[in-house]
C-alpha positions as CSV (number, residue, x, y, z in Angstrom):
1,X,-10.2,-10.4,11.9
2,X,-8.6,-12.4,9.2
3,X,-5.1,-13.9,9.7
4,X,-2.4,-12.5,8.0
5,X,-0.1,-14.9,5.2
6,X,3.2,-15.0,5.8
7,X,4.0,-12.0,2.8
8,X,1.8,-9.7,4.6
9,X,3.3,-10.1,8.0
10,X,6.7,-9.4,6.4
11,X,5.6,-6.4,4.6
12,X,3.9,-4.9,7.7
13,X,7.0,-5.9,9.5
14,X,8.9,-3.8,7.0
15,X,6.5,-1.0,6.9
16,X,6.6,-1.0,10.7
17,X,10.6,-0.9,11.1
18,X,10.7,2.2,7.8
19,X,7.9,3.6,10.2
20,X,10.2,3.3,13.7
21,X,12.9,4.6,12.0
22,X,11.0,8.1,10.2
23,X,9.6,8.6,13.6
24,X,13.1,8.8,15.5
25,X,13.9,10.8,13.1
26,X,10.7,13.2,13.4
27,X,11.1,13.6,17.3
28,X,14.4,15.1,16.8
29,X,14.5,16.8,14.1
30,X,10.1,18.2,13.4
31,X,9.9,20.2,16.9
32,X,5.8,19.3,18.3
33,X,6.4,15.6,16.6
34,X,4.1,13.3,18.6
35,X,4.1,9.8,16.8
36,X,3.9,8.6,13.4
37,X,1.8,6.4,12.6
38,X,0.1,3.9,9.5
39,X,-2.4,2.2,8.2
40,X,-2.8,-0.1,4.8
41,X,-4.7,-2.1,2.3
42,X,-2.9,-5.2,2.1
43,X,-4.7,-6.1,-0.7
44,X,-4.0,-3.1,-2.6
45,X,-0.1,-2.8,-0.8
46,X,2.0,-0.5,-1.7
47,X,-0.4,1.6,-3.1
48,X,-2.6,1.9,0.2
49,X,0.1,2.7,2.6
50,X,-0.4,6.3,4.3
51,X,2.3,7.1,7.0
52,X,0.5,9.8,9.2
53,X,2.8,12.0,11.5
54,X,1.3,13.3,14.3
55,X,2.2,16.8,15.9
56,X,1.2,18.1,18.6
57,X,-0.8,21.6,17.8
58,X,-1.6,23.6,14.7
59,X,1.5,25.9,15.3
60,X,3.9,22.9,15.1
61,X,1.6,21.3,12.2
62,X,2.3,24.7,10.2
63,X,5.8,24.5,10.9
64,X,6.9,20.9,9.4
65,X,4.1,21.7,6.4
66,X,7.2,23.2,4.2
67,X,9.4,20.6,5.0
68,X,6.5,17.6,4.0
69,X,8.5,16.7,0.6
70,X,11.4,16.2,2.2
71,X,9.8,13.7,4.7
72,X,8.0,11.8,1.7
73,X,11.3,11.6,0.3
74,X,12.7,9.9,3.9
75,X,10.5,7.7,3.6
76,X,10.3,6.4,0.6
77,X,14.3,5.9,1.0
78,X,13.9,3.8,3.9
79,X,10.8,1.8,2.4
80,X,13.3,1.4,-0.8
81,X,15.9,-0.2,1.5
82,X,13.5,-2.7,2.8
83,X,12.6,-3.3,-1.3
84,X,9.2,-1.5,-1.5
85,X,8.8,0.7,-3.9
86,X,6.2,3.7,-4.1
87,X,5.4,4.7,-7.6
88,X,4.3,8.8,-6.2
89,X,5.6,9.0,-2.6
90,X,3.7,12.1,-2.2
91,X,1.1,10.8,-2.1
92,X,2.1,7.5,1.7
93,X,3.0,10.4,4.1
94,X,1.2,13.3,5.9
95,X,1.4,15.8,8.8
96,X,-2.0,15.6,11.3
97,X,-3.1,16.2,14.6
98,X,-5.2,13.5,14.9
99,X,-4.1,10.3,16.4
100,X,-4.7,6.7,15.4
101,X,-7.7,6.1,17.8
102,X,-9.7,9.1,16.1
């Protein structure tokens, strides 16, 4: 695997604090929140980010689905206070139950 420049470990590190912070925010607010997770083009950054968070069954994934623009929303506030910018925030964050190893 290729190692990371300096910019990229900064911009993962920022992605990964946004990240930390929506998903302390998901476990005690999205009821079946499991984890949130993300993965990214760095070559293609900000445009590749996707933020998945996970829940725990279909009944709790059904339940946050209404709420999923205002979660895009979080998120793209905290990214904007570590100075990324997503052009269409609808389209970096998602509800799943799969989890990063699937």
């Amino acid at each position: 695997m290729k190692k990371l420049s300096k910019v990229q470990l900064k911009q993962q590190a920022a992605v990964l604090a946004a990240v930390t912070a929506l998903e302390q925010q998901a476990l005690t607010e999205l009821p079946g929140t499991v984890q949130c997770w993300f993965s990214m083009e760095y070559e293609a950054f900000p445009g590749s980010l996707l933020v998945r968070v996970q829940m725990a069954e279909q009944a709790a994934l059904d339940n946050a689905q209404p709420q999923l623009l205002l979660w895009q929303k979080r998120l793209s506030g905290l990214l904007l206070k570590k100075g990324i910018v997503l052009k269409d925030l609808r389209k970096h964050l998602v509800f799943t139950l799969s989890g990063p190893e699937e």
